[in-house]
C-alpha positions in Angstrom: 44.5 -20.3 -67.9 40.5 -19.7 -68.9 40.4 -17.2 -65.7 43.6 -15.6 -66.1 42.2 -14.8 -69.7 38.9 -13.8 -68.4 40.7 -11.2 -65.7 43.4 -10.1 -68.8 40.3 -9.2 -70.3 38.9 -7.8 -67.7 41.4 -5.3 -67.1 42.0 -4.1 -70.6 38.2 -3.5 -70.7 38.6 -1.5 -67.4 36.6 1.9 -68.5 33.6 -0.7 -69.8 33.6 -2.1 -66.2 33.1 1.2 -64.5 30.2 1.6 -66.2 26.9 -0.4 -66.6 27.4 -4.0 -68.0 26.2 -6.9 -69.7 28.2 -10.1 -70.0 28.4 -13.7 -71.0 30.9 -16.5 -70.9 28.6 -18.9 -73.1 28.9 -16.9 -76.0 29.0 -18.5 -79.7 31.5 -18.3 -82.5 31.5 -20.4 -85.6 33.1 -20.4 -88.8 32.8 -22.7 -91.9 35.5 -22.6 -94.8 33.6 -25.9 -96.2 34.3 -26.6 -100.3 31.6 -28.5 -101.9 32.9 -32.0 -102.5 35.0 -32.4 -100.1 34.6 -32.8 -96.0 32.9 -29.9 -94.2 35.1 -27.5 -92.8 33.4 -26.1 -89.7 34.1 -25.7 -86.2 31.7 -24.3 -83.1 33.2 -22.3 -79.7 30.4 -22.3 -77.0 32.7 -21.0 -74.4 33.1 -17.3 -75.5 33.6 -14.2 -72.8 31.9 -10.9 -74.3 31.1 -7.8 -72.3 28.8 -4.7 -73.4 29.0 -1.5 -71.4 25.6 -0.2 -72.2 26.5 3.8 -70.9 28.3 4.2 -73.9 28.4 0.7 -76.5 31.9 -0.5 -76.0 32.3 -4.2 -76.6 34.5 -6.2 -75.9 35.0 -10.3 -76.8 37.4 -13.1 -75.8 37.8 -16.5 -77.3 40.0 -19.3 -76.4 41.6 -20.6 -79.7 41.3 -24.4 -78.3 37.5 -23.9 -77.7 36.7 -24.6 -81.1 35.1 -27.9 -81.5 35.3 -29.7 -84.8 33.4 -32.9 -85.8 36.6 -34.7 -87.0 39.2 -34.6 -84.0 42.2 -34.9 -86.7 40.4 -31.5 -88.5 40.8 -29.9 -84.6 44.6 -31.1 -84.4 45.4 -29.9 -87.8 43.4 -26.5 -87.2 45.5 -26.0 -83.7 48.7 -27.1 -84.4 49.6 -26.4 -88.6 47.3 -23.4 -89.5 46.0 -21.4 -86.2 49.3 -22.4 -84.4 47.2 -21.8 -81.1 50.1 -22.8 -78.5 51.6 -19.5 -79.8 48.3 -17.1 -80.3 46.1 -19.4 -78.1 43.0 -16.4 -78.4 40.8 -14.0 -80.7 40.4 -11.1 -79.2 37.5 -8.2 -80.4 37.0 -4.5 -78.8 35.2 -2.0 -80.1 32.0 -0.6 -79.9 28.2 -0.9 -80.9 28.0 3.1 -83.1 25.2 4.8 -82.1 24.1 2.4 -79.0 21.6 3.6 -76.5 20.2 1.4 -74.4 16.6 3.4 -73.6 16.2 3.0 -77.2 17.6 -0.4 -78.6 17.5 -0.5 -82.5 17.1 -3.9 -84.1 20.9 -3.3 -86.0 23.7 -1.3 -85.3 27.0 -1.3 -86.7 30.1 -2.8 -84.7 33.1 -1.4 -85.7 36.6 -2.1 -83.7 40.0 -4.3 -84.0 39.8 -8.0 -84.5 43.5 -9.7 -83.4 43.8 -13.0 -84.1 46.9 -15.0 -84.8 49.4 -12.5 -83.9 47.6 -10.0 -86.4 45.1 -7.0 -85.7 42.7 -5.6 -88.4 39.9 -3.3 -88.3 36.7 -4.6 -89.1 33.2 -3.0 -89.3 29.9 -5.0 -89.5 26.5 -5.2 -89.0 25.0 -6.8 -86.0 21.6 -7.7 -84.4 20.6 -6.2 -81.1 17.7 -7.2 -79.1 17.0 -6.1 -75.4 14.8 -8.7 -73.7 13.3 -7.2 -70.2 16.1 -5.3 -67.9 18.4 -8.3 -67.8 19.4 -10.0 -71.4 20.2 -8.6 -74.2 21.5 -10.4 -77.4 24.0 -9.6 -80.2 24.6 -11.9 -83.5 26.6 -11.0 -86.6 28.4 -12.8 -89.5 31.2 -11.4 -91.8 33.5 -13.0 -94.0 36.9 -13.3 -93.9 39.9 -14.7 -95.3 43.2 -16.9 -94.0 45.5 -14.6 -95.2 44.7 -11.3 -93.7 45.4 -13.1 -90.8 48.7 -14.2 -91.7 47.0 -17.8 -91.6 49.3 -20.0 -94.4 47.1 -22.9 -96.3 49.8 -25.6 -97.3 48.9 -26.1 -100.9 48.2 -30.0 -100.4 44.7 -29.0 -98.6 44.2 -25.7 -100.4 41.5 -26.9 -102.3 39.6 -28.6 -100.1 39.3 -25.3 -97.9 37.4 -22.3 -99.0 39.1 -18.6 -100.1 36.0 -16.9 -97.5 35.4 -18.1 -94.3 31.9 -17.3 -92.8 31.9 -16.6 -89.2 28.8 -16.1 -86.9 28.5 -15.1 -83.4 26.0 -15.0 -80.8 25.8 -13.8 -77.5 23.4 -13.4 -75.2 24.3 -10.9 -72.9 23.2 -10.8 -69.3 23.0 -7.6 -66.6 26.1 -7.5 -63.8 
């Protein structure tokens, strides 16, 4: 299922494989809805496909929903089955582009701006991002934004409300390499 993903994505980012590329499959996302007081909230996916077509700074990303690992195995169950529901949107998918990217003359930060679809929902997003060019071969990308369950049509049962935060912080790293 990882491949067929991998090729999906592979074909809806056709125009950025034409062109000059960078990719990972080891690329981060994390997340943390933690509330002080209660048990930390805060799960880790090592196992994310990202592509950057450094002609003209489209990007694209792929995560499966399942690869996020959670220190309490019962916080992963609950996560999959009752709030992400990810046997019905089993990915996160990102694509847009780096504004302004050129690769003979990598800034430090750029903006990303492009859709972010996640459980059956799509919504714009537009963040700030670290870009860093190491040799001919790697470059890396890492932002964090903030987000909330319910722009993703993500329901928090009321029991467990309180013991999850209103923002969720999510990170990502990638470290890109040349194809």
């Amino acid at each position: 299922m990882k491949n067929l993903l991998f090729f999906l994505l592979m074909l809806v980012s056709g125009s950025i494989l034409a062109q000059g590329k960078f990719i990972t499959k080891k690329g981060t996302i994390s997340f943390e809805a933690s509330v002080p007081s209660f048990e930390e909230v805060k799960a880790k996916n090592n196992t994310v496909t990202a592509i950057l077509n450094t002609d003209n700074g489209d990007f694209a990303a792929l995560a499966l929903i399942k690869g996020f690992r959670f220190k309490n195995a019962l916080m992963e169950e609950h996560f999959n089955e009752n709030y992400i529901e990810s046997d019905d949107y089993p990915k996160a998918t990102f694509k847009g582009k780096l504004v302004d990217f050129d690769i003979s003359n990598i800034q430090n930060e750029y903006t990303i701006k492009g859709t972010l679809s996640l459980h059956g929902k799509t919504k714009e997003i537009e963040v700030k991002g670290i870009v860093n060019k190491d040799g001919d071969d790697t470059i890396s990308i890492s932002s964090s934004f903030i987000t909330k369950p319910e722009e993703f049509d993500i329901k928090i049962p009321s029991i467990v409300s309180k013991k999850i935060a209103d923002d969720i912080s999510v990170s990502l790293n990638f470290i890109l390499k040349k194809k």
